[in-house]
N, C-alpha and C positions, 0 to 999 in steps of 0.2 A: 584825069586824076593821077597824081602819083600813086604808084604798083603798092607799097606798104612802109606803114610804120610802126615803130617799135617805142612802147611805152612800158615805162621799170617806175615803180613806184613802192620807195623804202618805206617802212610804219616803223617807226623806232619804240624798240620795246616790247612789240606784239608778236610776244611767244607762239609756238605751234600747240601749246598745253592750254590756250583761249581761243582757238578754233576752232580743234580739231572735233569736238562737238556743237559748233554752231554751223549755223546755214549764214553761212559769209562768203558773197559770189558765189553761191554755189549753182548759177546757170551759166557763166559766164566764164568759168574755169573750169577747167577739164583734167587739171593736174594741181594735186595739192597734197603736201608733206613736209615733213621735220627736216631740219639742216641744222648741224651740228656749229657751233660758234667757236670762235677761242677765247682763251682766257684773257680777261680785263673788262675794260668796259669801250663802249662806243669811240673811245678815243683809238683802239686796237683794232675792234669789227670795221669799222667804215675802212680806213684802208687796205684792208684784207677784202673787202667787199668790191673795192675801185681798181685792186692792182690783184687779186688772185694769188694773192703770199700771205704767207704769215710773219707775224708781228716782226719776230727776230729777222725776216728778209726789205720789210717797208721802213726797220728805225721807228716804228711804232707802237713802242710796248706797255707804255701807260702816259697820264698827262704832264706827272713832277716826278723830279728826280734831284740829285744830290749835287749839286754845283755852284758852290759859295763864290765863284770866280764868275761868274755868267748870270749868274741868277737877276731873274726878272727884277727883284726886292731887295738887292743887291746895298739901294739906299736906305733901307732901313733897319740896317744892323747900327747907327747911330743913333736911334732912340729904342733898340732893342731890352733895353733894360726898364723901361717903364714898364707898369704894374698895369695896363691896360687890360689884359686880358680878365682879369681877375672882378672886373664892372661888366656885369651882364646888359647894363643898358647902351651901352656904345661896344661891344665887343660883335657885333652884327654888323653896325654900321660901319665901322672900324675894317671890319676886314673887306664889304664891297667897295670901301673907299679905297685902300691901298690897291685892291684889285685892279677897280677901274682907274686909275692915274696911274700907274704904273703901266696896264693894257695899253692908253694911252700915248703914252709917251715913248713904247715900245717901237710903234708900228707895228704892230703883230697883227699878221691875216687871219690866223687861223681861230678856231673854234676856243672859247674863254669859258671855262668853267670858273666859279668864286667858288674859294676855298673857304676853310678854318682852321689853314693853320696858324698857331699862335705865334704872338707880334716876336716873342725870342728869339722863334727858328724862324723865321717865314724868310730871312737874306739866305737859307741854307739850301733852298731848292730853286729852280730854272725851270721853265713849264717847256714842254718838246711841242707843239704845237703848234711852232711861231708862224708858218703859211698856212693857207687854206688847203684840204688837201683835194678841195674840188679844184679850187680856181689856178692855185697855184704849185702843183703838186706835192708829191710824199717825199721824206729826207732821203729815200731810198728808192728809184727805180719809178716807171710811168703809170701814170691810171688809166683807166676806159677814157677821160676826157683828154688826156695828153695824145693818144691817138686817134680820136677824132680829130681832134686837131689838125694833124698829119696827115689824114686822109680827106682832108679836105670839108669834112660835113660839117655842115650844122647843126647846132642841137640846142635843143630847149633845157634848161636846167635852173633851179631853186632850189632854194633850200634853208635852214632855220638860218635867220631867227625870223624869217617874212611869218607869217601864220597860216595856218595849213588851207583854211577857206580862201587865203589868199591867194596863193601857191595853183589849188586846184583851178582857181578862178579864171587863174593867169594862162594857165596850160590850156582850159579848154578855148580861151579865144586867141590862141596861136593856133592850135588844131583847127580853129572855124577858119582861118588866114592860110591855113597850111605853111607855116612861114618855116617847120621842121619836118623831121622826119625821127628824131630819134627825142624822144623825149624823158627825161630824169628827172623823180618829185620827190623829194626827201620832206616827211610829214612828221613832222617831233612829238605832236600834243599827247598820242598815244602812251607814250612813255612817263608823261607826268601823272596823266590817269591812273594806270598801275602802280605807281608808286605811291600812290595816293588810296588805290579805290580795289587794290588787285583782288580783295578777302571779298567783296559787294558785285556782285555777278550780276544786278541790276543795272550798276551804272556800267560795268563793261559792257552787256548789252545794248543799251542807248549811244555810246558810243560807237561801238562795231555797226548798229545802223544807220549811223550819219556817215560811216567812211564806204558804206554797203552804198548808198543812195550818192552820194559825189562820186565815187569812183563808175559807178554803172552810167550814170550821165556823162560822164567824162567818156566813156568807151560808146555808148552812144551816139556822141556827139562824131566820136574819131570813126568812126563804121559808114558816117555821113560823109566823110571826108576823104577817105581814103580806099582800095579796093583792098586793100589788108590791113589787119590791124594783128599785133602782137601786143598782148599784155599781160606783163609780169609783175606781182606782186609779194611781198618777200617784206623781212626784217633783220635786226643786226644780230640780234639776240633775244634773250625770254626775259621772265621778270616772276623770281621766287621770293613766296610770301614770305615774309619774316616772321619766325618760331620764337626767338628770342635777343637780348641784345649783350654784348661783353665788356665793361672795361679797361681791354686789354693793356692801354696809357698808364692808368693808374698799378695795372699787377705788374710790366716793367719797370716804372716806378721805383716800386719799392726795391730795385737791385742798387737803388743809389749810385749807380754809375753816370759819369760825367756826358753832357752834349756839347760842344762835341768832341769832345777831347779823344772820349773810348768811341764813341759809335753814333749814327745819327739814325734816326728810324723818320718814316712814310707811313700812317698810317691814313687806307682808304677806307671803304667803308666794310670790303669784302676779304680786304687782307693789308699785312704790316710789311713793310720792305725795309731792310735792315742793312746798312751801312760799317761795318767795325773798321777799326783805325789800331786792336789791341785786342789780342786774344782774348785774355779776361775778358772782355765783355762779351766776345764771339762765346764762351763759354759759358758764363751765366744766363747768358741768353738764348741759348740753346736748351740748358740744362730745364727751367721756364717753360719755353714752350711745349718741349718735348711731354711733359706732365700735363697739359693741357687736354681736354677733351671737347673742348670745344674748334678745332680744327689742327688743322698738321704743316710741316715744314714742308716744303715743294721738294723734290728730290731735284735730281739734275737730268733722271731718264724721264719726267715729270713734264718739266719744264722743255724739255727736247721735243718728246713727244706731242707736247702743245703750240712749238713754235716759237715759244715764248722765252728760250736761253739765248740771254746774251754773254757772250763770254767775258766782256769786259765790269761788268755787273754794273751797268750805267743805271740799270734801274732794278737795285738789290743785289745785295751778294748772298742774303738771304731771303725766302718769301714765304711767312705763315699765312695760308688761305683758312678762311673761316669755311667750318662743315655749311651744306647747304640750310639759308634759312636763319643763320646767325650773324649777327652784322657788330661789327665793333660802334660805338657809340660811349663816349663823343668821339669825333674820329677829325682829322684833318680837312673831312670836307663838308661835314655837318656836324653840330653838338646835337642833333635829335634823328631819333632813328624814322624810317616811312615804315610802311607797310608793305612794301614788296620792294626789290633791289635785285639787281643783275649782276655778276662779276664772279661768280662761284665756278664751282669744278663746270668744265666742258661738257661734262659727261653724266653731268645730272638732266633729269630730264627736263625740269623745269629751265635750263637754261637755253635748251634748243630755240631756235630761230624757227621762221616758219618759209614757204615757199608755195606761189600759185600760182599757173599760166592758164592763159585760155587759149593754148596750143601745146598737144602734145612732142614729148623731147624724145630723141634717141636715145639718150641718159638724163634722168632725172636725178637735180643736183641731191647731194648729201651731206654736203658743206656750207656754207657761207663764200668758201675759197670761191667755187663751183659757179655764182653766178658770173665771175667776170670773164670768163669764157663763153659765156650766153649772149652775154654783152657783146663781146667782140664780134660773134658771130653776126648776132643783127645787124653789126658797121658794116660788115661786109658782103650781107646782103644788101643794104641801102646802095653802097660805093658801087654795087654792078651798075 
């Protein structure tokens, strides 16, 4: 039998604040704790999770950004003046359609969130995304998979949108094959759960025991097949209940200020990224937020400190983050708020990531950065 292999297996969404009092693997893991995220959402964790950088080092700092020259939708600032938006019955379908034909038409690898932004502005943004950042790497610098690559290994790898029964399905009859040795399982559904279900501790429960019962057979399976097994389990980030909802669109608004003439705004579900073109706007818009109590402007020791400052402000030259637990609604990527959302301060606790090995570390990570040096390690025990 081959000496060992190494299995990493992402739950997206499944905070360290839903386990740390469950019995979740708790015979099979011998190491288990909180990791610190960065700010954004899953389009920022994952590759900080695959390359051990932060955002502002991968070109990965959120999914839309301000680029009326480039932009995905670029075609439909020609009927940008219809009243579309304004028909709640086709204003849904309306935008997975532009989505997807445009996705389309793009060629674009990478991972395709559907937005809501409306039919006016929607030629105003370009989605950063455009590869896979498994398959085909990050805008900036290599992942864990670009250096297996390189070193020769093979490895098992999926990932959304296959289904996570699927997924696991597929890994344990490679493990019975031994057909790898380093194996990578990115499992989504957890994330829709919380967003959905995070205030109902019943259904997480039911949950956490279906990923309790696949993952132990999974590891069972690999313990038959292998004389070592390593298995790590981990997620991108947490998932904080929603306290209340803002609509921050509409109190901009009322500054009456032009799009785009003065300024173009991004608003996601956890913060508003702001574009000016004219002081006055950069000023009344300031002045606004700043009175707000329901969240604050990023500083730039802020934004430094997170990783997340781009100098060129590709993505904001401003950025109001909502306090933890408040979600702007309607926002650009949904007109209805969930029940629990991700994307808030780093340093809330509900936002923490989680991390579990069934092998103790010499450093146990405290990051998210932290796994990908884990990773590397394991290639380079496999490559002896």
């Amino acid at each position: 039998m081959d000496n060992i292999a190494a299995i990493f297996i992402l739950i997206d969404g499944l905070g360290w604040e839903y386990v740390k009092d469950r019995a979740f693997l708790e015979d099979i893991t011998v190491l288990k704790g909180p990791c610190r995220t960065v700010l954004g959402y899953s389009s920022s964790a994952i590759p900080t999770i695959l390359s051990g950088k932060y955002p502002s080092e991968t070109g990965h700092g959120n999914y839309y950004y301000y680029s009326p020259e480039t932009s995905l939708w670029k075609w439909t600032k020609w009927f940008s003046w219809l009243p579309l938006d304004r028909i709640p019955k086709i204003r849904g379908w309306m935008a997975r359609y532009l989505s997807e034909k445009s996705w389309q038409w793009s060629g674009y690898t990478g991972y395709f969130q559907h937005c809501a932004i409306p039919l006016k502005y929607r030629w105003l943004f370009d989605y950063n995304e455009k590869k896979s950042v498994f398959n085909d790497g990050l805008i900036n610098g290599e992942t864990i998979f670009s250096q297996l690559r390189k070193m020769g290994i093979r490895f098992f790898l999926r990932t959304f949108p296959a289904p996570d029964r699927e997924i696991l399905a597929a890994a344990t009859e490679s493990i019975k094959q031994r057909n790898c040795r380093f194996y990578f399982l990115y499992l989504s559904e957890m994330d829709g759960v919380l967003h959905e279900f995070c205030k109902e501790p019943h259904v997480i429960d039911e949950k956490l025991m279906w990923y309790d019962q696949q993952i132990r057979r999974l590891f069972e399976t690999s313990c038959r097949s292998f004389d070592q097994v390593h298995l790590y389990v981990f997620s991108d980030h947490g998932m904080t209940p929603v306290i209340a909802t803002f609509d921050l669109i509409r109190e901009v608004g009322k500054l009456r200020l032009k799009i785009p003439g003065d300024y173009v705004a991004f608003y996601d579900s956890t913060m508003a990224r702001f574009w000016f073109f004219k002081e006055e706007a950069r000023q009344k818009i300031t002045d606004l937020l700043t009175k707000l109590d329901v969240g604050h402007i990023l500083s730039k020791d802020e934004l430094t400190r997170w990783g997340v400052y781009f100098p060129d402000g590709k993505f904001g030259h401003m950025v109001f983050l909502m306090n933890p637990g408040y979600v702007i609604c309607p926002s650009y990527i949904s007109n209805s708020a969930p029940n629990g959302m991700h994307g808030f301060t780093p340093e809330d606790k509900w936002s923490d990531a989680m991390f579990m090995s069934s092998i103790r570390l010499e450093n146990q990570p405290r990051s998210i950065l932290d796994f990908y040096s884990i990773m590397l390690q394991e290639a380079h025990h496999i490559a002896k």
